[in-house]
C-alpha positions as CSV (number, residue, x, y, z in Angstrom):
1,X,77.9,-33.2,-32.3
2,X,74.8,-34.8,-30.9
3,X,72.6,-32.2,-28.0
4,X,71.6,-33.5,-25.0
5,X,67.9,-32.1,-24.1
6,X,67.6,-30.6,-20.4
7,X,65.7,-32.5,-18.6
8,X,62.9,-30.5,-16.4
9,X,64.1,-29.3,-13.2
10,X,61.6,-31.2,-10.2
11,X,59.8,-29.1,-8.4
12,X,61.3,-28.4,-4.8
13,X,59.5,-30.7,-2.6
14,X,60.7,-28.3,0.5
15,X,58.8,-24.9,-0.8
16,X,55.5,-24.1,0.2
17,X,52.8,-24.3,-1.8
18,X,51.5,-21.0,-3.7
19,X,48.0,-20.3,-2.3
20,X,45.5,-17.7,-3.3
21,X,45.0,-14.8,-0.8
22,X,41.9,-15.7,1.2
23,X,40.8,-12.3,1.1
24,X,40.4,-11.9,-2.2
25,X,39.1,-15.3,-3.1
26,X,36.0,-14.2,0.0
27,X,35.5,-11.3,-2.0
28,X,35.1,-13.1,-5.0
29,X,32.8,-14.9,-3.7
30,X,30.8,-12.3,-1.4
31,X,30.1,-10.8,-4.7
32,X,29.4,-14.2,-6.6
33,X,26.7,-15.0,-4.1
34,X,25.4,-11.4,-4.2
35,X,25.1,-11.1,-7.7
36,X,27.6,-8.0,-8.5
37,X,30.2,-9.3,-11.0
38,X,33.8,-8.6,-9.4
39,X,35.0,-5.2,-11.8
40,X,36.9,-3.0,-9.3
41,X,36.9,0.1,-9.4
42,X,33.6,0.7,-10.8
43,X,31.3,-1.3,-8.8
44,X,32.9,0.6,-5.6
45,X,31.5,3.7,-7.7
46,X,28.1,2.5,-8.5
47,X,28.1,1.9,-4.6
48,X,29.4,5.2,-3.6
49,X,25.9,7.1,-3.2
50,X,25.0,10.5,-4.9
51,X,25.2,13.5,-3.0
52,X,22.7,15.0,-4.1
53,X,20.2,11.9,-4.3
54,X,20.6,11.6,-1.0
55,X,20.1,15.5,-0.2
56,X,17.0,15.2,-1.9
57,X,15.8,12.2,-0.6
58,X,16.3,13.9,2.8
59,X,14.4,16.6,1.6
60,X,11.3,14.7,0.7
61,X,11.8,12.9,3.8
62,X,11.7,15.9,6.1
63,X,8.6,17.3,3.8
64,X,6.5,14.1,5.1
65,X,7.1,14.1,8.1
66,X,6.8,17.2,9.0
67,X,3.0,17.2,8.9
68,X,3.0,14.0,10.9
69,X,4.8,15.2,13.4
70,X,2.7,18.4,14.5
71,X,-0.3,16.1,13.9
72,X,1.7,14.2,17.1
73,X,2.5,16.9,18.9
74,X,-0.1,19.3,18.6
75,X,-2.8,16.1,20.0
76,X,-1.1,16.5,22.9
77,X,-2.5,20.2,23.8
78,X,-5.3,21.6,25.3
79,X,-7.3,24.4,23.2
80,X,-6.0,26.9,24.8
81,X,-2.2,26.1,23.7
82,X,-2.7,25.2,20.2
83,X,-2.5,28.9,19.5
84,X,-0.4,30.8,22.9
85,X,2.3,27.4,21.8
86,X,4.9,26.6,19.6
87,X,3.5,24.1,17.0
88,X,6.2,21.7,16.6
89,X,6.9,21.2,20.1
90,X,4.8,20.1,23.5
91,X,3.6,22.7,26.2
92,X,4.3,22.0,29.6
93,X,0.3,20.7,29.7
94,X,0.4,17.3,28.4
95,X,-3.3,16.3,27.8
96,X,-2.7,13.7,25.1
97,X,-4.9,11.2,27.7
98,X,-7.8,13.9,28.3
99,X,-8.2,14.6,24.3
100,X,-8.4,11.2,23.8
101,X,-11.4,10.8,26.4
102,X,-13.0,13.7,25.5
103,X,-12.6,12.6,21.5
104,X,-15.2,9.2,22.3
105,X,-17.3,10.9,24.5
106,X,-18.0,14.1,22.5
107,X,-21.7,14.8,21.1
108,X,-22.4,11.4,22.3
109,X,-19.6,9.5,21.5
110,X,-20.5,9.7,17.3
111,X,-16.8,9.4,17.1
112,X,-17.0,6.3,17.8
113,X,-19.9,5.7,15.5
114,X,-18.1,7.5,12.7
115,X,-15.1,5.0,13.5
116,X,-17.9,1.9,13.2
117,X,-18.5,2.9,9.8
118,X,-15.2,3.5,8.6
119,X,-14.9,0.0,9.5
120,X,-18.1,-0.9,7.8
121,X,-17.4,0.5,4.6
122,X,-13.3,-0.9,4.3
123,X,-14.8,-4.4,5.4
124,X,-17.6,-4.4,2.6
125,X,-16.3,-1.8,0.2
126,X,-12.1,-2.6,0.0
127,X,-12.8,-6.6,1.0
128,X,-15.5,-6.5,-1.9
129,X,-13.5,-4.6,-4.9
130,X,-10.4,-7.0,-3.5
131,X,-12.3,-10.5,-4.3
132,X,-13.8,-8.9,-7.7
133,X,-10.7,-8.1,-8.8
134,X,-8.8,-10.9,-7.9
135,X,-11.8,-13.0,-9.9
136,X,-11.5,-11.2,-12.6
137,X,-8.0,-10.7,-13.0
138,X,-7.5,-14.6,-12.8
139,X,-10.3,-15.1,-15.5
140,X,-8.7,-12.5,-18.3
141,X,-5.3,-13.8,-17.3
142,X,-5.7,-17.8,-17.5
143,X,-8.7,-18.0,-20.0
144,X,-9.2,-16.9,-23.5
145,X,-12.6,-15.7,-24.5
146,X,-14.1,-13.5,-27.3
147,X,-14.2,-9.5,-26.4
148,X,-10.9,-9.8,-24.5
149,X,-9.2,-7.1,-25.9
150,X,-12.5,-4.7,-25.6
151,X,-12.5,-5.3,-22.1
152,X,-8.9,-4.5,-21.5
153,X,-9.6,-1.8,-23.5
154,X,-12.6,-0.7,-21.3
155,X,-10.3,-1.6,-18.1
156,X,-7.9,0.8,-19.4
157,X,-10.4,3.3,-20.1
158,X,-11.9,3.5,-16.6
159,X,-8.4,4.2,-15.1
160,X,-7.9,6.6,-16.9
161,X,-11.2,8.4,-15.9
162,X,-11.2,10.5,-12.3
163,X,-13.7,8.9,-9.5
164,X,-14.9,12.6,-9.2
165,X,-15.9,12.8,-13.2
166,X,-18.3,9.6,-12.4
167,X,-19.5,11.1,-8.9
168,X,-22.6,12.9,-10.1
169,X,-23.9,10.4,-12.5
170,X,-23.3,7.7,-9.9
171,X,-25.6,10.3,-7.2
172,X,-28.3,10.6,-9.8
173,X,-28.8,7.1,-10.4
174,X,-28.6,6.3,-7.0
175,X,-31.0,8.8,-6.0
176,X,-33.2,7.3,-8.7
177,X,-33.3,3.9,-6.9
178,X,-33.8,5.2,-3.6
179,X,-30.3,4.7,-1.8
180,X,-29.1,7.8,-1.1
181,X,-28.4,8.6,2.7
182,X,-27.6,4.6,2.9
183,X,-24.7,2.9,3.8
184,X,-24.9,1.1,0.1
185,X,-24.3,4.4,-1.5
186,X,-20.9,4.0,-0.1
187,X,-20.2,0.7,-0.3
188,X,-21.9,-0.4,-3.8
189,X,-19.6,2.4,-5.8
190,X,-16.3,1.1,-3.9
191,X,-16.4,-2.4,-5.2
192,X,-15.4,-1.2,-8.4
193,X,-11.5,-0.6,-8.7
194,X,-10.5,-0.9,-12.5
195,X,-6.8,-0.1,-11.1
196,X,-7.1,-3.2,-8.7
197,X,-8.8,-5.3,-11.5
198,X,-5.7,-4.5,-14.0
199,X,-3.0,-5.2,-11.4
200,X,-4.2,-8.6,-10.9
201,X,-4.5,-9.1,-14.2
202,X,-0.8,-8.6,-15.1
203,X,0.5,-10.0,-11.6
204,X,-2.0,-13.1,-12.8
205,X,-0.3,-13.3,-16.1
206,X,3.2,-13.7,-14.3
207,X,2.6,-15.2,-11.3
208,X,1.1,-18.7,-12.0
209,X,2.8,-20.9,-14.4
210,X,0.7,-22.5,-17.6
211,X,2.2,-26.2,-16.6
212,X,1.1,-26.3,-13.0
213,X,-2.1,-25.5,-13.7
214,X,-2.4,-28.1,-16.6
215,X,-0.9,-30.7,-14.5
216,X,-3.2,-30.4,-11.7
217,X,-6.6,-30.2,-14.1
218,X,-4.3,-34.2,-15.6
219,X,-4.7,-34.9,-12.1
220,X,-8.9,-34.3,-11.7
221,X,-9.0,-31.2,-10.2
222,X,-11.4,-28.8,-11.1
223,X,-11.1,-25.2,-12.4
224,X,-12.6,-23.8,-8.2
225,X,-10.0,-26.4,-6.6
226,X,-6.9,-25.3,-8.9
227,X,-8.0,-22.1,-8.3
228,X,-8.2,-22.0,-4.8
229,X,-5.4,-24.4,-3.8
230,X,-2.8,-23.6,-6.2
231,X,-3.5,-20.1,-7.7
232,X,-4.3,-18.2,-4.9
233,X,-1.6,-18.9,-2.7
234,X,0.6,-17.8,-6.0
235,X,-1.1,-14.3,-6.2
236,X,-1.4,-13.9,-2.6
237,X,1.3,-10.9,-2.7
238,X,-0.5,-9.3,-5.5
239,X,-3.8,-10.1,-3.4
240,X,-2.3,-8.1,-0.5
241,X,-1.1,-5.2,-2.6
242,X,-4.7,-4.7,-4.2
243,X,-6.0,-4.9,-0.7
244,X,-3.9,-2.3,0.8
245,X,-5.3,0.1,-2.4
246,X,-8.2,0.0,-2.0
247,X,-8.3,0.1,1.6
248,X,-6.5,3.3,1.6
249,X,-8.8,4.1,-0.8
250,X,-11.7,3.7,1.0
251,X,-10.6,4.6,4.2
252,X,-10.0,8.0,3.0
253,X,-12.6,8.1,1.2
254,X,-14.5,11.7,1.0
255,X,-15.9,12.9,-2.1
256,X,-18.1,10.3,-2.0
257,X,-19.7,10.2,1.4
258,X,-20.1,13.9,0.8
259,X,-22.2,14.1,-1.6
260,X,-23.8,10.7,-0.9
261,X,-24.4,11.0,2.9
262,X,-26.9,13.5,4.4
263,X,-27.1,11.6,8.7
264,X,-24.5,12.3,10.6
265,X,-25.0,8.8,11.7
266,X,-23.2,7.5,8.7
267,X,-20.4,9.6,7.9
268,X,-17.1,7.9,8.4
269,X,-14.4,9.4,10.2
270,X,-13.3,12.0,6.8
271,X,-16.6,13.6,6.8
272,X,-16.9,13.6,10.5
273,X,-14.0,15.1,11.0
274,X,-14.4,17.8,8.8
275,X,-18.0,18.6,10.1
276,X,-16.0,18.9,13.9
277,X,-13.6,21.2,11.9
278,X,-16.5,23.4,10.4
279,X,-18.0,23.7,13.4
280,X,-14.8,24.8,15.4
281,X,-14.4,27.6,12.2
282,X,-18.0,29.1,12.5
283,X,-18.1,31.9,14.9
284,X,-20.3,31.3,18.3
285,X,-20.2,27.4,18.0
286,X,-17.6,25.6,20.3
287,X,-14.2,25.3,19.3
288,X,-13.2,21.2,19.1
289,X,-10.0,22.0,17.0
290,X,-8.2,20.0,19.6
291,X,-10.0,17.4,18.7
292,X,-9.7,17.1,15.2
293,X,-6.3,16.9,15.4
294,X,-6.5,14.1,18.0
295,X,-9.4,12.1,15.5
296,X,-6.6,12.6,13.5
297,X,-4.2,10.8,14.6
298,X,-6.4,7.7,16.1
299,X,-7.5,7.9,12.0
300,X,-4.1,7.6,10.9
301,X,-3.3,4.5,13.4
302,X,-4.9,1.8,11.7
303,X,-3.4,1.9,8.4
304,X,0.4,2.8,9.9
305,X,-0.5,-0.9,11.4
306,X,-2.1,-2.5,8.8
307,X,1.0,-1.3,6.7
308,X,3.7,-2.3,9.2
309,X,1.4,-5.8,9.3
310,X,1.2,-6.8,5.6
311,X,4.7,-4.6,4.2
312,X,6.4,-7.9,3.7
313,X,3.7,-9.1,1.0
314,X,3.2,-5.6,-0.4
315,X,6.3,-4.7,-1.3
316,X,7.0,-8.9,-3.0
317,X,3.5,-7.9,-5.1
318,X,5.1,-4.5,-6.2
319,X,8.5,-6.0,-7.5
320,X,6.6,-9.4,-8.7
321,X,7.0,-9.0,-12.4
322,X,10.1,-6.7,-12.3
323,X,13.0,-8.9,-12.6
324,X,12.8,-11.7,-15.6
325,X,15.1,-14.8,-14.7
């Protein structure tokens, strides 16, 4: 008795094709493109936030900006109702435009000179400290000399070390050369930044690959044009990030000028500031405290801007380096 085998049944030309739900094949892909591998259930709980992360974060958050915010409110008072007011909101006097006149015009307008050299010593001092250390952290990245490793050891060493614990040997030998009371007393001190120095270093390391440079330097170039038309661009993040350290730096600077700086002339806006603030405290001298707090916030302003200005490159220069491909 001989089988027959059954032949395959055709497929029935009239029935609709089985297609993929489109929802989930977008989801797929959503997450494909953003880089979280499609799991379910527990990517939906590394998504779900913490409670109490986020209670904390809160926390902090209100902590910061607490201070800001009666800095803000309280510039908007006359003398009088700094103290017969409630701190964290306005009085019914708002002389935010009157402090502000009165701030420039005070004692001569020296705010305004103050402000000057504030100006003076970020331009010299940060712009200085910013070029040195993007120099040097090109040439102990890219080149291989003898005492490398002593000098990152010495790097690492002077990062470790307070600016306060070098403040009055640094007075001393300026005093010895004459420069006290000067401007350069200042400025000379804050063109060192070892911290600045080392983060250029490793964002150097990273950030400019070994083949471009040796293909430009096949091409003819030299070591100032590769440098400055195909490294620098590279480090530029890293470049911004130094720069906004050491301004801050700088800017609110006051140990130094204070033991530095005897001319009124020179202080910057720290030191000013806190001479207005001594003055208001000593019994029988006029009491400015409404303008302290409104120097305050026109201190404040100009690195809120430049930070809104250059965030984009700061926070690429932080995370350089963080992810490997």
């Amino acid at each position: 008795m001989t089988t027959t085998p059954l032949a395959p049944t055709p497929p029935d030309r009239g029935a609709a094709p089985v297609r993929p739900d489109p929802r989930l094949r977008s989801s797929r892909s959503g997450a494909r493109r953003g880089g979280v591998p499609v799991t379910g259930a527990p990517a939906e709980r590394r998504a779900r936030r913490s409670p109490l992360l986020t209670a904390l974060t809160g926390i902090v958050l209100v902590y910061s900006l607490v201070p800001l915010l009666w800095l803000v409110i309280n510039a908007t008072k006359t003398q009088g109702d700094l103290f017969t007011s409630f701190g964290l909101w306005f009085s019914d006097d708002f002389s935010l435009w009157s402090n502000l006149t009165e701030t420039f015009t005070y004692d001569d307008g020296i705010f305004l000179r103050w402000l000057l050299n504030t100006l003076l010593y970020v331009v010299l001092g940060a712009g200085g400290a910013t070029a040195l250390a993007v120099l040097g952290g090109y040439a102990l990245a890219r080149f291989d000399f003898p005492g490398k490793k002593a000098v990152f050891a010495v790097v690492i060493g002077a990062v470790a070390v307070p600016g306060t614990a070098l403040a009055v040997p640094t007075f001393l030998m300026f005093s010895q050369m004459g420069l006290t009371n000067t401007p350069w007393a200042v400025i000379i001190p804050s063109l060192i930044s070892p911290f600045g120095l080392y983060l250029m270093w490793t964002f150097a390391t990273d950030a400019i690959p070994t083949e471009l440079m040796e293909a430009a330097r096949v091409d003819g170039a030299s070591e100032f044009r590769v440098f400055w038309q195909i490294c620098l661009p590279l480090l530029m993040p890293g470049v911004v990030t130094v720069l906004l350290f050491t301004m801050v730096a700088t800017w609110n600077n006051y140990f130094l000028p204070l033991i530095m700086l005897k001319d009124p002339d020179w202080y910057p806006l720290t030191l000013g500031l806190n001479a207005w603030n001594a003055q208001a405290s000593t019994a029988g001298s006029e009491a400015v405290f409404n303008l302290v707090i409104t120097g305050s916030v026109v201190t404040i302003l100009p690195l809120v801007a430049v930070f809104l200005l250059l965030q984009r490159y700061w926070q690429s220069g932080l995370a350089a380096g963080s992810v490997k491909e």
